[in-house]
OpenMM code with the backbone's topology and positions (N, CA, C; nanometers):
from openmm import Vec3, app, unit

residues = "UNK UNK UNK UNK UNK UNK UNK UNK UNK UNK UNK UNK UNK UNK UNK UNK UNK UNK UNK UNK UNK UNK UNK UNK UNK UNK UNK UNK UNK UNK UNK UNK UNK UNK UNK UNK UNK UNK UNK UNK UNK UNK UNK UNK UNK UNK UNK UNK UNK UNK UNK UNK UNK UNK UNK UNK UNK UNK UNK UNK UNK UNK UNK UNK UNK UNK UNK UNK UNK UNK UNK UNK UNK UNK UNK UNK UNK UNK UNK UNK UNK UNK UNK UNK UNK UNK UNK UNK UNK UNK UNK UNK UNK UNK UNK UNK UNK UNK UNK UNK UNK UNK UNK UNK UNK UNK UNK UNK UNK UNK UNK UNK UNK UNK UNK UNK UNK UNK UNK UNK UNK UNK UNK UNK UNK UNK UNK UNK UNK UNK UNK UNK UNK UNK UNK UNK UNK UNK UNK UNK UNK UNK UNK UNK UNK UNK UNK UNK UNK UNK UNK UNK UNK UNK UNK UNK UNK UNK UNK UNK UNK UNK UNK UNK UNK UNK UNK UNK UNK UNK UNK UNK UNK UNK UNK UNK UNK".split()
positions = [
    Vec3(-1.9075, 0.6025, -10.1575),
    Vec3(-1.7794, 0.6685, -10.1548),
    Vec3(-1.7603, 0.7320, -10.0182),
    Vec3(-1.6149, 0.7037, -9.9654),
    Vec3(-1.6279, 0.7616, -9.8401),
    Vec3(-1.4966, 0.8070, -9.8133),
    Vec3(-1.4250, 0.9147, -9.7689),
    Vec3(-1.3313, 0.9470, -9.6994),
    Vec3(-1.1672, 0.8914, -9.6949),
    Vec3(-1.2379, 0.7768, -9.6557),
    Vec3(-1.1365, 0.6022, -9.6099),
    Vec3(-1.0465, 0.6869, -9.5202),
    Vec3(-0.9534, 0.5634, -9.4630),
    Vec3(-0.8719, 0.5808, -9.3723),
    Vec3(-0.7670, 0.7087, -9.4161),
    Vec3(-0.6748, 0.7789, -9.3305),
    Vec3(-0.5547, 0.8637, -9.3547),
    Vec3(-0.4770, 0.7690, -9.3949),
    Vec3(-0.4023, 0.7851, -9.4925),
    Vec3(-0.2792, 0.7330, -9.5477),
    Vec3(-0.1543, 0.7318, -9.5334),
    Vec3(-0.1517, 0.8470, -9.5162),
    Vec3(-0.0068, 0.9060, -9.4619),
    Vec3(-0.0111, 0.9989, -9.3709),
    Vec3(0.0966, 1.0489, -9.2906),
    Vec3(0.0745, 1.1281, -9.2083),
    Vec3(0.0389, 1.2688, -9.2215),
    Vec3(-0.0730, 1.2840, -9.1794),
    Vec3(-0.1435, 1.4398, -9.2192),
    Vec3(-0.1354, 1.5474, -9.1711),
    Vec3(-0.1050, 1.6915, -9.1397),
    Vec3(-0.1396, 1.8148, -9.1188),
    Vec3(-0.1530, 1.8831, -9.2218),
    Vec3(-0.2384, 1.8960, -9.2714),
    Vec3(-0.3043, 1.9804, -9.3861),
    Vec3(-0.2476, 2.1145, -9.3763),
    Vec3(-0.1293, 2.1601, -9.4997),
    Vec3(-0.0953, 2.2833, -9.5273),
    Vec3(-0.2475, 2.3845, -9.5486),
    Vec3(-0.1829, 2.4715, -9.5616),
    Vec3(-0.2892, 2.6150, -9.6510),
    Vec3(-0.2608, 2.5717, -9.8168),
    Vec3(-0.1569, 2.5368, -9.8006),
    Vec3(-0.1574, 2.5250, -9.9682),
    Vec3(-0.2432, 2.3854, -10.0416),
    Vec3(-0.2341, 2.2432, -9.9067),
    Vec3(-0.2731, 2.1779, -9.9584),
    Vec3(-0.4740, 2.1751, -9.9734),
    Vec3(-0.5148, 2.2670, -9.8680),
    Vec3(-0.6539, 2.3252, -9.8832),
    Vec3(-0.6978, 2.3759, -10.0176),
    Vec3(-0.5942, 2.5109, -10.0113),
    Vec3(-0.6065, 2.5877, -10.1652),
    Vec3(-0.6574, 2.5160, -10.2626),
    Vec3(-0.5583, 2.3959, -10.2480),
    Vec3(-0.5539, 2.3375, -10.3889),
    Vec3(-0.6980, 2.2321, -10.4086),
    Vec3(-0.6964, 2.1551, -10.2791),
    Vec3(-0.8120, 2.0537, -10.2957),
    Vec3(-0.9166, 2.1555, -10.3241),
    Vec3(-0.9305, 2.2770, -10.2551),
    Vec3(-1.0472, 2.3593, -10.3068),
    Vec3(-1.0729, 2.3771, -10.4409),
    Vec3(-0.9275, 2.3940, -10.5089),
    Vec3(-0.9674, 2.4075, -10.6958),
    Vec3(-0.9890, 2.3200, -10.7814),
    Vec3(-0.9633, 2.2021, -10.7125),
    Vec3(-0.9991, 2.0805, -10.7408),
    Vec3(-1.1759, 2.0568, -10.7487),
    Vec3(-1.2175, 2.0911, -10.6286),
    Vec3(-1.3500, 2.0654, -10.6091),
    Vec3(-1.4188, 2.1817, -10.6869),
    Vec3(-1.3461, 2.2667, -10.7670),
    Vec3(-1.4500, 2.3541, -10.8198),
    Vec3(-1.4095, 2.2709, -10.9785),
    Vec3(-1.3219, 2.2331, -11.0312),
    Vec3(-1.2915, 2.2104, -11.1290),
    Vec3(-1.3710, 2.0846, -11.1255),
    Vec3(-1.4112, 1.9955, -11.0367),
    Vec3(-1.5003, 1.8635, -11.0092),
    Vec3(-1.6515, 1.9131, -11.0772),
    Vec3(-1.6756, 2.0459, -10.9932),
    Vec3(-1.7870, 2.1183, -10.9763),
    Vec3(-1.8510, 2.1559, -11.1318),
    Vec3(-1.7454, 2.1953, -11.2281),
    Vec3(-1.7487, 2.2344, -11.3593),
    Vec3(-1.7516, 2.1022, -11.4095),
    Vec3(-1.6877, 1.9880, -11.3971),
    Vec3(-1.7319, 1.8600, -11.4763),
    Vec3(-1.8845, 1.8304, -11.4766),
    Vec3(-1.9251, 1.8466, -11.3296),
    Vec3(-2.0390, 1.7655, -11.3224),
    Vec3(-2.1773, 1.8736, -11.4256),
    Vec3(-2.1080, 1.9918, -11.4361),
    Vec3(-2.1958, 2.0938, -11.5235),
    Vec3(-2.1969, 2.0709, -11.6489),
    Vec3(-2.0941, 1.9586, -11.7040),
    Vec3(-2.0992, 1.9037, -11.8242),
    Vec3(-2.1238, 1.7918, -11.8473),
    Vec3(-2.1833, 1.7307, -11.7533),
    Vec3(-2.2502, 1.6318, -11.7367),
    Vec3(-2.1252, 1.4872, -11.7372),
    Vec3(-2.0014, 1.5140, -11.6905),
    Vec3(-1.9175, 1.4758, -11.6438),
    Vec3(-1.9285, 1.3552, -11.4933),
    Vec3(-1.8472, 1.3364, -11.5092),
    Vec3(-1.8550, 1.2352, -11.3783),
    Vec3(-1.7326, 1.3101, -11.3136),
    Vec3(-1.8219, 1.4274, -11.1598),
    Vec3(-1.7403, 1.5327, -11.1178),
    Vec3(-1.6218, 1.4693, -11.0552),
    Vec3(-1.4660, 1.4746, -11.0739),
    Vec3(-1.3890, 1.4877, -11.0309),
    Vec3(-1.2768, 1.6158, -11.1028),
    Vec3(-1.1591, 1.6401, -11.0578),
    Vec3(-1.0709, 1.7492, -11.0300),
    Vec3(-0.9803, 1.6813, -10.9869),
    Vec3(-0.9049, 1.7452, -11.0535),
    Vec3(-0.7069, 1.7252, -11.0080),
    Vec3(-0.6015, 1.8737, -11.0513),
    Vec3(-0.5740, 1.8902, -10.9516),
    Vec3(-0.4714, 1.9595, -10.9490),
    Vec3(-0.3321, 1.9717, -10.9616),
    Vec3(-0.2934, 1.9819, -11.0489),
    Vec3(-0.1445, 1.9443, -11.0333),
    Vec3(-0.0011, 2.0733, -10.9863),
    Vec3(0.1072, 2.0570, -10.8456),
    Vec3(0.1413, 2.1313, -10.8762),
    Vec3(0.2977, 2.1568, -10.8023),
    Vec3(0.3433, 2.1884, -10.8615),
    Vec3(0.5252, 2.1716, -10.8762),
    Vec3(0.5917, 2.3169, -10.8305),
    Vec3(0.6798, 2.2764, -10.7166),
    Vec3(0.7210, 2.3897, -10.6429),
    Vec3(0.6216, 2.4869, -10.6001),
    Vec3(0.5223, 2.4512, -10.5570),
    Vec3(0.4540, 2.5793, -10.5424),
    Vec3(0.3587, 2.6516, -10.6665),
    Vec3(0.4030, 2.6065, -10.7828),
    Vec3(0.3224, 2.6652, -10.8779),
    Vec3(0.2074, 2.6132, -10.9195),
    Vec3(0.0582, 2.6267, -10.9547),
    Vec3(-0.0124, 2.5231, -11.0272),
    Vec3(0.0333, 2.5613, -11.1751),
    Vec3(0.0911, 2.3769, -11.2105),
    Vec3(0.0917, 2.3495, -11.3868),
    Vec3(-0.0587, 2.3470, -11.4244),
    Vec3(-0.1251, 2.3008, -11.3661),
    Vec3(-0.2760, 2.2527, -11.4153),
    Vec3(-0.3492, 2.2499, -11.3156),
    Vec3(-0.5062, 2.2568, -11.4052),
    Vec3(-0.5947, 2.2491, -11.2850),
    Vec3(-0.7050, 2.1704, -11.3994),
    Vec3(-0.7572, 2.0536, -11.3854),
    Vec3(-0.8292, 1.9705, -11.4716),
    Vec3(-0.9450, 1.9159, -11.4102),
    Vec3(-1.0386, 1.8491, -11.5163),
    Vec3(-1.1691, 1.7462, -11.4960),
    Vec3(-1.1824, 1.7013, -11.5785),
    Vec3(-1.2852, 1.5801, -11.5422),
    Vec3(-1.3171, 1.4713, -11.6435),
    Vec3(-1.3463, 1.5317, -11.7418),
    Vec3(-1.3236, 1.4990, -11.8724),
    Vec3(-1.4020, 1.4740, -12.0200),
    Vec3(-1.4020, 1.3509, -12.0768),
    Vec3(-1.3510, 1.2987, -12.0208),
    Vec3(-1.4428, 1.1627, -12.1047),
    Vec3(-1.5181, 1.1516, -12.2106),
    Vec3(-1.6556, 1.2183, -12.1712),
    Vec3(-1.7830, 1.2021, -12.2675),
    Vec3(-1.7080, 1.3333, -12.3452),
    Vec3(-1.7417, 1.4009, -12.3132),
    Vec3(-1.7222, 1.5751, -12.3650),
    Vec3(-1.6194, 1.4871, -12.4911),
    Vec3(-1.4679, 1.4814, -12.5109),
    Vec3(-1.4033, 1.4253, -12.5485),
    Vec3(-1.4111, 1.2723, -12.6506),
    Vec3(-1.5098, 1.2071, -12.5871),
    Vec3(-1.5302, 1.0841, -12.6580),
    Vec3(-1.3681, 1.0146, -12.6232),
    Vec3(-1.3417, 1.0421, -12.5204),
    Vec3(-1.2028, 0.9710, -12.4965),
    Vec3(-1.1724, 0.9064, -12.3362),
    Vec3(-1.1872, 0.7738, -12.3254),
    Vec3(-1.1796, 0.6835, -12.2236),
    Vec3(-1.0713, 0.7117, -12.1365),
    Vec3(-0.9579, 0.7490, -12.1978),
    Vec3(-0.8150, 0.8210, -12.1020),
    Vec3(-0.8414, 0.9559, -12.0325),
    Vec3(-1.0021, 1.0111, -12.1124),
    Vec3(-0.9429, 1.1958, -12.0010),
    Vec3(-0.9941, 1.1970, -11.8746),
    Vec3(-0.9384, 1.1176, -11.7650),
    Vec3(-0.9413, 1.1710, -11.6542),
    Vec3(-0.9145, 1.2780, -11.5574),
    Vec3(-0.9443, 1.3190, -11.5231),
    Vec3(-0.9125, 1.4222, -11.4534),
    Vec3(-0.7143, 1.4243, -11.4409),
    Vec3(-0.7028, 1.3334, -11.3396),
    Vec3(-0.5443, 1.3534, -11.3378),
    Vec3(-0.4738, 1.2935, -11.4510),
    Vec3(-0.5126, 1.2203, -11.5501),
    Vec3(-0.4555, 1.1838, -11.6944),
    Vec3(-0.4468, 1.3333, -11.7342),
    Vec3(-0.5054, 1.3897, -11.7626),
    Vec3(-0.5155, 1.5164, -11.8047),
    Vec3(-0.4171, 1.6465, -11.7397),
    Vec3(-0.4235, 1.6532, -11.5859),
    Vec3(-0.3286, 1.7009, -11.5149),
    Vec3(-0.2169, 1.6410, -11.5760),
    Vec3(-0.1795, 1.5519, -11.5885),
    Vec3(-0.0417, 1.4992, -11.5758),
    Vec3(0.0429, 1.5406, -11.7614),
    Vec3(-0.1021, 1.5577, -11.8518),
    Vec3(-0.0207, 1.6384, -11.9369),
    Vec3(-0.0062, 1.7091, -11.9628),
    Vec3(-0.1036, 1.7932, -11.8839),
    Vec3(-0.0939, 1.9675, -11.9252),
    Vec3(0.0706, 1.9771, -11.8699),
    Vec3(0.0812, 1.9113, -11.7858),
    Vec3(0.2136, 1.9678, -11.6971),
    Vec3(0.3475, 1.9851, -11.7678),
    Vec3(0.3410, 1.9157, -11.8692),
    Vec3(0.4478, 1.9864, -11.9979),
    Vec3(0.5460, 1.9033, -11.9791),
    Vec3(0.5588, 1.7816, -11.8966),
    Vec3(0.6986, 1.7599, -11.8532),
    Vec3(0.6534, 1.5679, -11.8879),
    Vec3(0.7681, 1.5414, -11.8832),
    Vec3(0.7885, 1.3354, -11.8844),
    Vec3(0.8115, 1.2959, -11.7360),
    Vec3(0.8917, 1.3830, -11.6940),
    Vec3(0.9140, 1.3513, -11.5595),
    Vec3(0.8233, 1.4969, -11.4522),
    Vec3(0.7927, 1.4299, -11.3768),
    Vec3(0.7255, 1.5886, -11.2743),
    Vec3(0.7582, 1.5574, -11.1271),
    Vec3(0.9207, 1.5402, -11.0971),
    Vec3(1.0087, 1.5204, -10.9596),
    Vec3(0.9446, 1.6018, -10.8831),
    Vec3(0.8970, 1.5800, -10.7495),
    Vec3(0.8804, 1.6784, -10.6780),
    Vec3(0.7341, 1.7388, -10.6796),
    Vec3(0.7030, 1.6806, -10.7828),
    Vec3(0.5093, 1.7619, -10.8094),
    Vec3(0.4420, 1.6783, -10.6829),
    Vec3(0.3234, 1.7416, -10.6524),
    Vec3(0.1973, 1.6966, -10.5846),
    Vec3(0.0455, 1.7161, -10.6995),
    Vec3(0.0227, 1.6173, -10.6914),
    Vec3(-0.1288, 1.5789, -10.7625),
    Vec3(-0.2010, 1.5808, -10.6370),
    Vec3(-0.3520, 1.6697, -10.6458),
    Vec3(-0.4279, 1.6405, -10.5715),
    Vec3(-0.5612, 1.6239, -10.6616),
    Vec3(-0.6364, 1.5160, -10.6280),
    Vec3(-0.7586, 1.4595, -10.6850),
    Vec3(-0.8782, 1.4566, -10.5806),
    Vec3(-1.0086, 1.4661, -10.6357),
    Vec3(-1.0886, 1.4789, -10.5953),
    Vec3(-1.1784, 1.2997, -10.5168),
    Vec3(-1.0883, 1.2379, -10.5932),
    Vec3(-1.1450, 1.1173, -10.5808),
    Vec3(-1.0318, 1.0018, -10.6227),
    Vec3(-0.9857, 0.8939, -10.5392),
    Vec3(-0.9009, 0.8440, -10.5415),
    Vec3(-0.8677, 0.8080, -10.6900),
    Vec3(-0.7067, 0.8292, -10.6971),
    Vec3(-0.7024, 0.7813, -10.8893),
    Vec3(-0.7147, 0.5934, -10.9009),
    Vec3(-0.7627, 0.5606, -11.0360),
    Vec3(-0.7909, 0.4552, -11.1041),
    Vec3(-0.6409, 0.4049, -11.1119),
    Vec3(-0.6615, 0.2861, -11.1504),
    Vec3(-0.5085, 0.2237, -11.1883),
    Vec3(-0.4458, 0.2875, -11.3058),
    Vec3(-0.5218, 0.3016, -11.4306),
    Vec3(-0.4675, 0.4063, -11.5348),
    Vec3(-0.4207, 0.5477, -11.4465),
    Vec3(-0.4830, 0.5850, -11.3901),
    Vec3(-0.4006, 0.7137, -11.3582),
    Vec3(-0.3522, 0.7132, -11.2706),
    Vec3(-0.3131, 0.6004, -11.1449),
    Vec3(-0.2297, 0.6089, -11.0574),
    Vec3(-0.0965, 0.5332, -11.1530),
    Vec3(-0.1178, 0.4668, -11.2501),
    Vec3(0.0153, 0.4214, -11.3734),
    Vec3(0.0829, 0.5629, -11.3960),
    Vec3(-0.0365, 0.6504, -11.4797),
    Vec3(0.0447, 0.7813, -11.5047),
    Vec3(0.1178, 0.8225, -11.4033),
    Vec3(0.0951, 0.8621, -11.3059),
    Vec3(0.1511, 0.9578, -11.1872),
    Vec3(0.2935, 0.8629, -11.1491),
    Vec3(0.2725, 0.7106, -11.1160),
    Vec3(0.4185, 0.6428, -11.1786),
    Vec3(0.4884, 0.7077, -11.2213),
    Vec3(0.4630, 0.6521, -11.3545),
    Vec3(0.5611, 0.7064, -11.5103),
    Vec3(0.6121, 0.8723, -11.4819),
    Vec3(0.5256, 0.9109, -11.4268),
    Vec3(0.5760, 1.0240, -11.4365),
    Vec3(0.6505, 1.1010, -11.2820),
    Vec3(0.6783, 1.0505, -11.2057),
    Vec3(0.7261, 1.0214, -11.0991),
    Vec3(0.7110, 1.1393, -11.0320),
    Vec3(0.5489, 1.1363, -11.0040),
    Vec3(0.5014, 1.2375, -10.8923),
    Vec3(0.5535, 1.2084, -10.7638),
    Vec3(0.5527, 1.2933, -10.7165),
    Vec3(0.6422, 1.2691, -10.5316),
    Vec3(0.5268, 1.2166, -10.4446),
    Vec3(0.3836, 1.3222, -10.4909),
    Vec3(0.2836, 1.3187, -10.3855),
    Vec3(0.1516, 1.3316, -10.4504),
    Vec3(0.0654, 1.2134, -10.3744),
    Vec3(-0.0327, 1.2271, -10.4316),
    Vec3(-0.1547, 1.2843, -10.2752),
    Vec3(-0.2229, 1.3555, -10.2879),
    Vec3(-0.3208, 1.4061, -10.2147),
    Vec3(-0.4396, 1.3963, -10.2345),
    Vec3(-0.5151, 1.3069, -10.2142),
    Vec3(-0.6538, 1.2711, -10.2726),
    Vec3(-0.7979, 1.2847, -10.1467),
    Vec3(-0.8867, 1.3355, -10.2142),
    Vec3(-0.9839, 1.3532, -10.0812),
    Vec3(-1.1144, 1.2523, -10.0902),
    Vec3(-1.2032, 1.1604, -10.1448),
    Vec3(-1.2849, 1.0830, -10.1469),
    Vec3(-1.1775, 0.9703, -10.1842),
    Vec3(-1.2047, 0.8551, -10.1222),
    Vec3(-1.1593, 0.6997, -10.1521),
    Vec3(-1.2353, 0.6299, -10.2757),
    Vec3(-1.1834, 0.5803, -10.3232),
    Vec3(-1.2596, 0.4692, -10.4672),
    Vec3(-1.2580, 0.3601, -10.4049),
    Vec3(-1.3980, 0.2724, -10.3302),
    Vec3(-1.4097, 0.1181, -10.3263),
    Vec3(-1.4096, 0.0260, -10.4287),
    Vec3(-1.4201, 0.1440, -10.5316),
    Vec3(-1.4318, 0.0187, -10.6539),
    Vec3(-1.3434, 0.0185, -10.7690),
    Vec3(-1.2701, 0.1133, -10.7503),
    Vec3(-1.1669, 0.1388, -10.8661),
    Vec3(-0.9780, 0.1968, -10.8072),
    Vec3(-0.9981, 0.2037, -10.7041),
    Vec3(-0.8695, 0.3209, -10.6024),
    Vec3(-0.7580, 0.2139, -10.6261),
    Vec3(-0.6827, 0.2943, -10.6985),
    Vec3(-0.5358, 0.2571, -10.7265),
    Vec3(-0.4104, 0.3107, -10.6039),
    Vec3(-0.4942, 0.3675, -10.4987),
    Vec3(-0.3998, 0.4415, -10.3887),
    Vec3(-0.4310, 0.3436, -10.2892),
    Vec3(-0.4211, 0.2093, -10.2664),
    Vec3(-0.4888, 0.2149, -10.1402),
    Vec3(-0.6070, 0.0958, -10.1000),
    Vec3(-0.7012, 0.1830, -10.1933),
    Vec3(-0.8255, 0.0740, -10.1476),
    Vec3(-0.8613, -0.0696, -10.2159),
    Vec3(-0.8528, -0.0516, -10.3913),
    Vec3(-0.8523, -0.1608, -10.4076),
    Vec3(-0.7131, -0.2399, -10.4467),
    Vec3(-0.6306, -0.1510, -10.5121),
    Vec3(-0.4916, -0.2037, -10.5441),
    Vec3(-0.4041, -0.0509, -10.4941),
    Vec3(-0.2637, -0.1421, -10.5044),
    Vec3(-0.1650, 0.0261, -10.4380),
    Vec3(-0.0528, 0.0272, -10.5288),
    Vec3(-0.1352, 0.1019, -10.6626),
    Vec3(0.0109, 0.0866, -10.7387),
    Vec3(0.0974, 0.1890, -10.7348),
    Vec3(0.0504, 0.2452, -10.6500),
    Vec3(0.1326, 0.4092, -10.5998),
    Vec3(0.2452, 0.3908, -10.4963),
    Vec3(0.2563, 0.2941, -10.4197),
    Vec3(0.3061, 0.2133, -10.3112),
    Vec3(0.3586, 0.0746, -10.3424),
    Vec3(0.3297, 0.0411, -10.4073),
    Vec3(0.3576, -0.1064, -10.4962),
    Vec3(0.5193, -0.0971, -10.4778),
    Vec3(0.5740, -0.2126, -10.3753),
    Vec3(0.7449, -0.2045, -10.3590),
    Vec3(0.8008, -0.2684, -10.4602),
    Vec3(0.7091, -0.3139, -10.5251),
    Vec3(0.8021, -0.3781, -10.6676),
    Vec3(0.8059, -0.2896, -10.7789),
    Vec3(0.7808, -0.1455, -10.7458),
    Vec3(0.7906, -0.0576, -10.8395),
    Vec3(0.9341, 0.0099, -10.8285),
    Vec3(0.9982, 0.1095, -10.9503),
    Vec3(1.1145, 0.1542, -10.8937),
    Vec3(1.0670, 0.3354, -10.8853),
    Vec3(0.9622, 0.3696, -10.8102),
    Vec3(0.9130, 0.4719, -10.7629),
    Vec3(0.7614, 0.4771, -10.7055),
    Vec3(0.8149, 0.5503, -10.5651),
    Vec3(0.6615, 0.5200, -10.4568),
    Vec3(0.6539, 0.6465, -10.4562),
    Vec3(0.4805, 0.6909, -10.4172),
    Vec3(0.4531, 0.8223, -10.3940),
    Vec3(0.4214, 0.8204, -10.2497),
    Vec3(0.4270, 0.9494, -10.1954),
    Vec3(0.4021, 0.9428, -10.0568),
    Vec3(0.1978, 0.9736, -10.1219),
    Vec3(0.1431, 0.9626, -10.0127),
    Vec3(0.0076, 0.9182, -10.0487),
    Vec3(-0.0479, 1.0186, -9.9158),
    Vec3(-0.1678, 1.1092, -9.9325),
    Vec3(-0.2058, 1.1509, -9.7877),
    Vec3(-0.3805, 1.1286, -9.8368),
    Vec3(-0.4566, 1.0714, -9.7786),
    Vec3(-0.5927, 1.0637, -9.8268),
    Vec3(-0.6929, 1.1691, -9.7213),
    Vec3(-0.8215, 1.1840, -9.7655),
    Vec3(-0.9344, 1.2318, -9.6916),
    Vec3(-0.9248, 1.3838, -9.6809),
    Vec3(-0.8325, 1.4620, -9.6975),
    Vec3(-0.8864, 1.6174, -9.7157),
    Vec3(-0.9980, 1.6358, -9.8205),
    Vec3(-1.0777, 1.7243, -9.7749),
    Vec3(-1.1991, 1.7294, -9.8019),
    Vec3(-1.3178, 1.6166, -9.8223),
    Vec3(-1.3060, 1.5259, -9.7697),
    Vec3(-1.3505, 1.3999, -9.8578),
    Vec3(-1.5094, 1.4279, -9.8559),
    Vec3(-1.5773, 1.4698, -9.7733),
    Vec3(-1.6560, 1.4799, -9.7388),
    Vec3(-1.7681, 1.5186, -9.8347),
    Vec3(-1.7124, 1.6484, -9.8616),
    Vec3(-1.7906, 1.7269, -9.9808),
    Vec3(-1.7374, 1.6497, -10.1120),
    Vec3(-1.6152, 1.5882, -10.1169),
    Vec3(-1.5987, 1.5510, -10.2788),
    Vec3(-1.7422, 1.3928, -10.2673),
    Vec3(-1.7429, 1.3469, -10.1678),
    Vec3(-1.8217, 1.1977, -10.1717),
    Vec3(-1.9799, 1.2718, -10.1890),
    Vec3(-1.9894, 1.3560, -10.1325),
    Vec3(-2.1476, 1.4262, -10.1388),
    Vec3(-2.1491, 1.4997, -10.3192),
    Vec3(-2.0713, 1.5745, -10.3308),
    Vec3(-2.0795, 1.5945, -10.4781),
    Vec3(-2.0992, 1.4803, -10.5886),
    Vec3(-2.0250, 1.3944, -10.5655),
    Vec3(-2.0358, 1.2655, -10.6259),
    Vec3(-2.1858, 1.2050, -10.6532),
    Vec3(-2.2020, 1.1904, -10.4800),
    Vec3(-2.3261, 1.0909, -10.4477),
    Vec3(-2.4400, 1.1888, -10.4997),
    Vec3(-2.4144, 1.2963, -10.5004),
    Vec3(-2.5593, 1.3722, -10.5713),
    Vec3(-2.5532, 1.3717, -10.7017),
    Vec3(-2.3994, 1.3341, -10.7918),
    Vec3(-2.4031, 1.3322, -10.9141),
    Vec3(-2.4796, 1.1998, -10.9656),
    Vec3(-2.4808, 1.0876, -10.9180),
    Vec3(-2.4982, 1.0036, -10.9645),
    Vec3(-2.6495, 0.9727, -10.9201),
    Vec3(-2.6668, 1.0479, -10.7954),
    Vec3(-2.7932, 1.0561, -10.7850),
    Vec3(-2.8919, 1.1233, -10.8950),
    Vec3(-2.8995, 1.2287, -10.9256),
    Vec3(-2.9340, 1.3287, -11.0422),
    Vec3(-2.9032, 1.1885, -11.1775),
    Vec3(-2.8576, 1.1575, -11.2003),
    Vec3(-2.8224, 1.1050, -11.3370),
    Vec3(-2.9319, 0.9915, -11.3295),
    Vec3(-2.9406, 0.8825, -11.1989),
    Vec3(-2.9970, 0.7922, -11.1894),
    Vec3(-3.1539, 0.8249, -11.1927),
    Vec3(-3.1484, 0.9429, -11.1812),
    Vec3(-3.3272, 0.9661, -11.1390),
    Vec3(-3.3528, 1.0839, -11.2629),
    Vec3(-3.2927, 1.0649, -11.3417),
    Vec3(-3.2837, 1.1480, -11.4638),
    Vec3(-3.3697, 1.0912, -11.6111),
    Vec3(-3.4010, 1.1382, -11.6709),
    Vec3(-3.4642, 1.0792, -11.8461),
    Vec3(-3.3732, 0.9453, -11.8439),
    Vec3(-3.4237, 0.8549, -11.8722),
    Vec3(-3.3948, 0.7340, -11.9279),
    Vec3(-3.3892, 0.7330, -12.0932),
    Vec3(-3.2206, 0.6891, -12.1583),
    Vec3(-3.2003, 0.7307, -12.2948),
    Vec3(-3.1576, 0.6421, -12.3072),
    Vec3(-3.2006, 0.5165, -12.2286),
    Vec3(-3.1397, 0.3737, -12.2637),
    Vec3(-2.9465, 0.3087, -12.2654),
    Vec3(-2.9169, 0.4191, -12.1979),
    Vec3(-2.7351, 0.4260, -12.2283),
    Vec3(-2.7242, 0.4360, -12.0899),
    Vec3(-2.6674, 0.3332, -12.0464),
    Vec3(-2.5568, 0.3544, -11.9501),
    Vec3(-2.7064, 0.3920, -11.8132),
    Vec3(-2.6944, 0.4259, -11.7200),
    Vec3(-2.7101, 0.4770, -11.6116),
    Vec3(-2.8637, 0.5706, -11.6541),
    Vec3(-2.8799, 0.6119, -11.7609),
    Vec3(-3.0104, 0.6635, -11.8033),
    Vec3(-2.8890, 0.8598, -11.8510),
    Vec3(-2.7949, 0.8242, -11.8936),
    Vec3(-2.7476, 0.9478, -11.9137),
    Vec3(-2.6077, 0.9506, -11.9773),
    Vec3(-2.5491, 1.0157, -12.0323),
    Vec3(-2.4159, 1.0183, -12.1370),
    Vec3(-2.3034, 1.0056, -11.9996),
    Vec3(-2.2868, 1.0312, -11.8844),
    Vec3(-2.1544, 1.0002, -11.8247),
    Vec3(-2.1662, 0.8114, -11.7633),
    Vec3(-2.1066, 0.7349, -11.8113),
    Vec3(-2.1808, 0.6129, -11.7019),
    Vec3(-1.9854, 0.5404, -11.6538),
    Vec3(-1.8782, 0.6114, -11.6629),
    Vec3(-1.8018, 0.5819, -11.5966),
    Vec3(-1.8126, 0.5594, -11.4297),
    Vec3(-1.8024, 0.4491, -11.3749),
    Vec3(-1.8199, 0.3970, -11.2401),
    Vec3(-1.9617, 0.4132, -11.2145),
    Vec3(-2.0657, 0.3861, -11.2924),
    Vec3(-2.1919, 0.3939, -11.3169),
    Vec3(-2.2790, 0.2451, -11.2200),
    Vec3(-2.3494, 0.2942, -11.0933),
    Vec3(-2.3906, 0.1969, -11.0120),
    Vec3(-2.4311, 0.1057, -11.0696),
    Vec3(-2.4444, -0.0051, -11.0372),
    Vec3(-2.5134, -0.1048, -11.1032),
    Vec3(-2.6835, -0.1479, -11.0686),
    Vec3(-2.7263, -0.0645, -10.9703),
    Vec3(-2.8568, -0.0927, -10.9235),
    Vec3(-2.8976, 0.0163, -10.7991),
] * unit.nanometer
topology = app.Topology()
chain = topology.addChain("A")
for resn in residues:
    res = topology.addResidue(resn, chain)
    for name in ("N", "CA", "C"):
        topology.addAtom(name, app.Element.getBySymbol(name[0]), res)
């Protein structure tokens, strides 16, 4: 996991720091639940609607992603004008949600090589055959979200072997070797 290229044109607000910061603590609290750490923030005019992380396992539910989850706390069908910021580029399921729900902006700080719906592997956020594009800004913070990551999966991989998945209950984007 790495950084990847800028996406859009960047000068990093104070607000957009703030936020990736609560992101990375809300990442920080997944991975304490043995989560696969990511964080999303969601937040409209200035306000945060939400501040979320994976449950997945916790949940027993394949949809709770971090920004799946943002996107419903937010109370709304439509969220004009919102900014999502994620800890880790969104999946095609949740770059669909942020679609549907016609986020303005997405702000994401680690890239997905293997799953990134912004960008890296497909751009359905940008997709011109859609009838709504998000503006896209990548790599704030990426640094620490790819090191949080890479130590999560590190820890899991070198962890009790329980025969499931990766040797542990989170095995979403679970290495293969």
């Amino acid at each position: 996991m790495q950084g990847g290229p800028e996406v859009g044109a960047t000068a990093w607000s104070r607000e957009d720091r703030e936020c990736m910061a609560l992101a990375l603590q809300a990442a920080r609290r997944a991975a304490g639940l043995g989560e696969i750490p990511v964080g999303a923030v969601l937040v409209l005019d200035g306000h945060v609607l939400a501040v979320m992380h994976n449950l997945r396992e916790t949940a027993g539910d394949p949809t709770a992603h971090a920004e799946m989850l943002a996107v419903r706390a937010g109370g709304r069908s439509r969220l004009d004008g919102a900014t999502l910021y994620a800890t880790l580029e969104p999946c095609p399921m949740c770059a669909g949600a942020l679609w549907l729900a016609r986020v303005a902006r997405l702000v994401y700080a680690a890239a997905d090589p293997r799953a990134g719906a912004a960008g890296s592997v497909y751009n359905v956020v940008a997709d011109a055959r859609l009838n709504h594009r998000l503006a896209v800004d990548a790599g704030l913070m990426a640094g620490e979200s790819a090191d949080l990551l890479r130590a999560f999966f590190r820890d899991l991989r070198s962890g009790p072997k329980s025969g499931a998945g990766c040797g542990g209950a989170a095995t979403e984007g679970c290495p293969s070797g």
